[in-house]
Backbone as CSV, one residue per row, in Angstrom:
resi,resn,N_x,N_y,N_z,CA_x,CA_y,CA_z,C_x,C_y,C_z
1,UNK,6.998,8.306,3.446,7.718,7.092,3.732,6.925,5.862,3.279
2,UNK,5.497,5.861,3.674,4.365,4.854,3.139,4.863,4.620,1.988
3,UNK,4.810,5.595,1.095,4.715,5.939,-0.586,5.819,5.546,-1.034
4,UNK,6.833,5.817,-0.180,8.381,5.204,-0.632,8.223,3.389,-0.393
5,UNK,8.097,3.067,0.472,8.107,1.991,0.936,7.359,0.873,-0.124
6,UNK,6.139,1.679,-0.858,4.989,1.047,-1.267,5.388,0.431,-2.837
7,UNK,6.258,1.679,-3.360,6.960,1.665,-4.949,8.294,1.172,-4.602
8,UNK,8.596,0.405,-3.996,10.025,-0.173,-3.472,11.358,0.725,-3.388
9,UNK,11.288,1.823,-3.165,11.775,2.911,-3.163,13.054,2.991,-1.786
10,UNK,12.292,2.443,-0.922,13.150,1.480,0.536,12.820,0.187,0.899
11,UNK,13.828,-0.194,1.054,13.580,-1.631,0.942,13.137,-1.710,2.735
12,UNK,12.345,-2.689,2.953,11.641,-2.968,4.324,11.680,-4.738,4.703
13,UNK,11.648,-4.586,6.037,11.628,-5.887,6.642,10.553,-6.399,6.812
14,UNK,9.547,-6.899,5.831,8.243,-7.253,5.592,7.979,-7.751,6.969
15,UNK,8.774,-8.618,7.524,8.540,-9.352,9.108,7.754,-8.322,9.827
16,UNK,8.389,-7.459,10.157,8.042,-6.345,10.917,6.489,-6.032,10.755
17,UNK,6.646,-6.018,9.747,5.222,-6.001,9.419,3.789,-7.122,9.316
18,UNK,4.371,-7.947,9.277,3.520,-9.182,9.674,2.986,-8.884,10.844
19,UNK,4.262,-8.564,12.128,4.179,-8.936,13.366,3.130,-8.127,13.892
20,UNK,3.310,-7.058,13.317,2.129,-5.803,13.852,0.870,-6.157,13.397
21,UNK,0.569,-6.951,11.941,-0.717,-6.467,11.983,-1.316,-8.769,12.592
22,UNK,-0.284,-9.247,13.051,-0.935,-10.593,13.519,-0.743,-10.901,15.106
23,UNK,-0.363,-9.264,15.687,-0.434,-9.504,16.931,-1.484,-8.805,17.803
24,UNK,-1.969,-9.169,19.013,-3.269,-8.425,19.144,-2.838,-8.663,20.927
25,UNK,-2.972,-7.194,21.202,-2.745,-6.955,22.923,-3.604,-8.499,23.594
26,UNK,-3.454,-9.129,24.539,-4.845,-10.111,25.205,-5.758,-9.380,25.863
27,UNK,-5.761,-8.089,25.862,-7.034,-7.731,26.856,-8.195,-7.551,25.605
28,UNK,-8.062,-8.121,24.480,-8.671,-7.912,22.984,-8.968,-9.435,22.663
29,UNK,-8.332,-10.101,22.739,-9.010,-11.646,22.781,-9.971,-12.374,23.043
30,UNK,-11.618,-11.617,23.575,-12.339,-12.135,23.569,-13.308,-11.855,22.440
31,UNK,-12.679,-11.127,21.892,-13.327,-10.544,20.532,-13.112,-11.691,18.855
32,UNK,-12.098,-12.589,19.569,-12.000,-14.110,18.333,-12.407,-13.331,16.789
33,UNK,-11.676,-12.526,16.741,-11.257,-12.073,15.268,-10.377,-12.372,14.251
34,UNK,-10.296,-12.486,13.102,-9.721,-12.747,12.081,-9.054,-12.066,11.425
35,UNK,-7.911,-11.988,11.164,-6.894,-11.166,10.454,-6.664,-11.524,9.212
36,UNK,-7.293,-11.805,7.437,-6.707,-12.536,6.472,-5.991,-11.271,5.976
37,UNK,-4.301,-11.652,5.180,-2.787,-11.021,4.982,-2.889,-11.477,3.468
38,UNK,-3.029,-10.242,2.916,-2.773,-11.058,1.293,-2.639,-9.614,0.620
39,UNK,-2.452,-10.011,-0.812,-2.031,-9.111,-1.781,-3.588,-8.468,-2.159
40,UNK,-3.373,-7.044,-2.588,-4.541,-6.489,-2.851,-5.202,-7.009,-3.667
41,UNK,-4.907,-7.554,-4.933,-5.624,-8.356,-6.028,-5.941,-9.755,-5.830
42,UNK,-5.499,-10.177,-4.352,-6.327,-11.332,-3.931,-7.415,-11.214,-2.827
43,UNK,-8.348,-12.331,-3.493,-9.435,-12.727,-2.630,-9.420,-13.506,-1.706
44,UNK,-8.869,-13.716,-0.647,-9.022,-14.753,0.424,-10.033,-15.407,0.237
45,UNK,-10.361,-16.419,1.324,-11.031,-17.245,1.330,-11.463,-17.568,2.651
46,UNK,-12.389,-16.902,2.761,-12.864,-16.964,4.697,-13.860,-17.669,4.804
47,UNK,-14.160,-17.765,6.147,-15.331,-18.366,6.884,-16.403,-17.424,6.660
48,UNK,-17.754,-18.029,6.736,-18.618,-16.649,6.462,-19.004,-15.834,7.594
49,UNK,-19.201,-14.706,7.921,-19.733,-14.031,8.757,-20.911,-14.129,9.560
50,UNK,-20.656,-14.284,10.710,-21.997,-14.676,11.373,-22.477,-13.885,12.253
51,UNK,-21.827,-12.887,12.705,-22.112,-12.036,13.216,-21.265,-10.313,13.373
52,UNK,-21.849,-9.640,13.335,-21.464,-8.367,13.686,-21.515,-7.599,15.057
53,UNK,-20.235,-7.188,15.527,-20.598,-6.454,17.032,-20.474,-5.190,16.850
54,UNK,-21.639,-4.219,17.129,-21.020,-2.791,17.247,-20.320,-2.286,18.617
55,UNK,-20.009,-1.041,18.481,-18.651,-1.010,19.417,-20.051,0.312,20.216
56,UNK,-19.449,0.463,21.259,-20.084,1.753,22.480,-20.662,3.017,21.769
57,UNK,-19.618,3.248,20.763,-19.549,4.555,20.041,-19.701,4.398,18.943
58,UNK,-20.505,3.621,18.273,-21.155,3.994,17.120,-21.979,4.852,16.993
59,UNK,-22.068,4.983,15.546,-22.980,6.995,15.388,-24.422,5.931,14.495
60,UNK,-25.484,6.661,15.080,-26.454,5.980,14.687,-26.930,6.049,12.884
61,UNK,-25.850,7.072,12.458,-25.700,6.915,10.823,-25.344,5.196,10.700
62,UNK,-24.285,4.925,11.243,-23.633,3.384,10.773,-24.593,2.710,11.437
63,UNK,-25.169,2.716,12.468,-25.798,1.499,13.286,-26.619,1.149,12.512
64,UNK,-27.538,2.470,11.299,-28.366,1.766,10.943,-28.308,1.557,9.417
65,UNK,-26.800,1.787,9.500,-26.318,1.226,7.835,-26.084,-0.346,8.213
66,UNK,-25.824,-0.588,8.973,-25.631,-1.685,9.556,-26.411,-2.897,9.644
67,UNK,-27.307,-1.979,10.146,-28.336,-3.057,10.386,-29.046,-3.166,9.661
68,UNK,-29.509,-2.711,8.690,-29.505,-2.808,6.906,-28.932,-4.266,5.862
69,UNK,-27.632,-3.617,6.223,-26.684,-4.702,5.909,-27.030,-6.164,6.416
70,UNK,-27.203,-5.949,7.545,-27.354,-7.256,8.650,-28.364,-8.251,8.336
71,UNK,-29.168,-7.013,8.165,-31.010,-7.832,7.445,-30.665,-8.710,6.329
72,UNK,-30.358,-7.541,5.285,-30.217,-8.314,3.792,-29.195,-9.212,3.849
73,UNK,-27.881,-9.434,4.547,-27.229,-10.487,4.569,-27.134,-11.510,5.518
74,UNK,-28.518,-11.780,6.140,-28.827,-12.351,7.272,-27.677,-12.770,8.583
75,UNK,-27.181,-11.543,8.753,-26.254,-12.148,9.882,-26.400,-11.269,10.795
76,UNK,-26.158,-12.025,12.136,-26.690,-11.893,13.621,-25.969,-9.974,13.859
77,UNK,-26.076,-9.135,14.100,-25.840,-8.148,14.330,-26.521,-7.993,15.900
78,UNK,-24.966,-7.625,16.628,-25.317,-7.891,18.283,-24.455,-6.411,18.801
79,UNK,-25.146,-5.591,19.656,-25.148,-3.841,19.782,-24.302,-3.821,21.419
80,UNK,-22.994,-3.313,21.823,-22.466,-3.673,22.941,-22.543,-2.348,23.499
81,UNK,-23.119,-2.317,24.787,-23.195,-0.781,25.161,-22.316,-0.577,26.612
């Protein structure tokens, strides 16, 4: 259906789709995240990153791909347990 949908194969109510990916439950709102909506061959244009939160259940493969990352792109990387 993706695949249909994707090659215009069915036509879709793009709305619908907005709504899902620019709505966010409130018990998730203290997390002040950013959603940028664009075409794959575009580059938005964001704010820069200032920090990273890991989540409870990170696997210490990523934590310390992460924090890798974090170093070389000097941004605050903060570990929530």
């Amino acid at each position: 259906m993706i695949f249909a949908m994707s090659n215009g194969q069915i036509e879709t109510d793009k709305t619908q789709y907005l709504r899902l990916y620019l709505t966010k439950n409130k018990k998730w709102e203290y997390q002040r995240e950013w959603r940028l909506i664009g075409g794959a061959e575009e580059k938005p244009i964001a704010p820069k990153i200032t920090a990273i939160y890991l989540g409870k259940n990170v696997t210490e493969e990523n934590k310390k791909k992460m924090f890798e990352y974090c170093k070389e792109m000097q941004i605050k990387l903060i570990e929530r347990k």
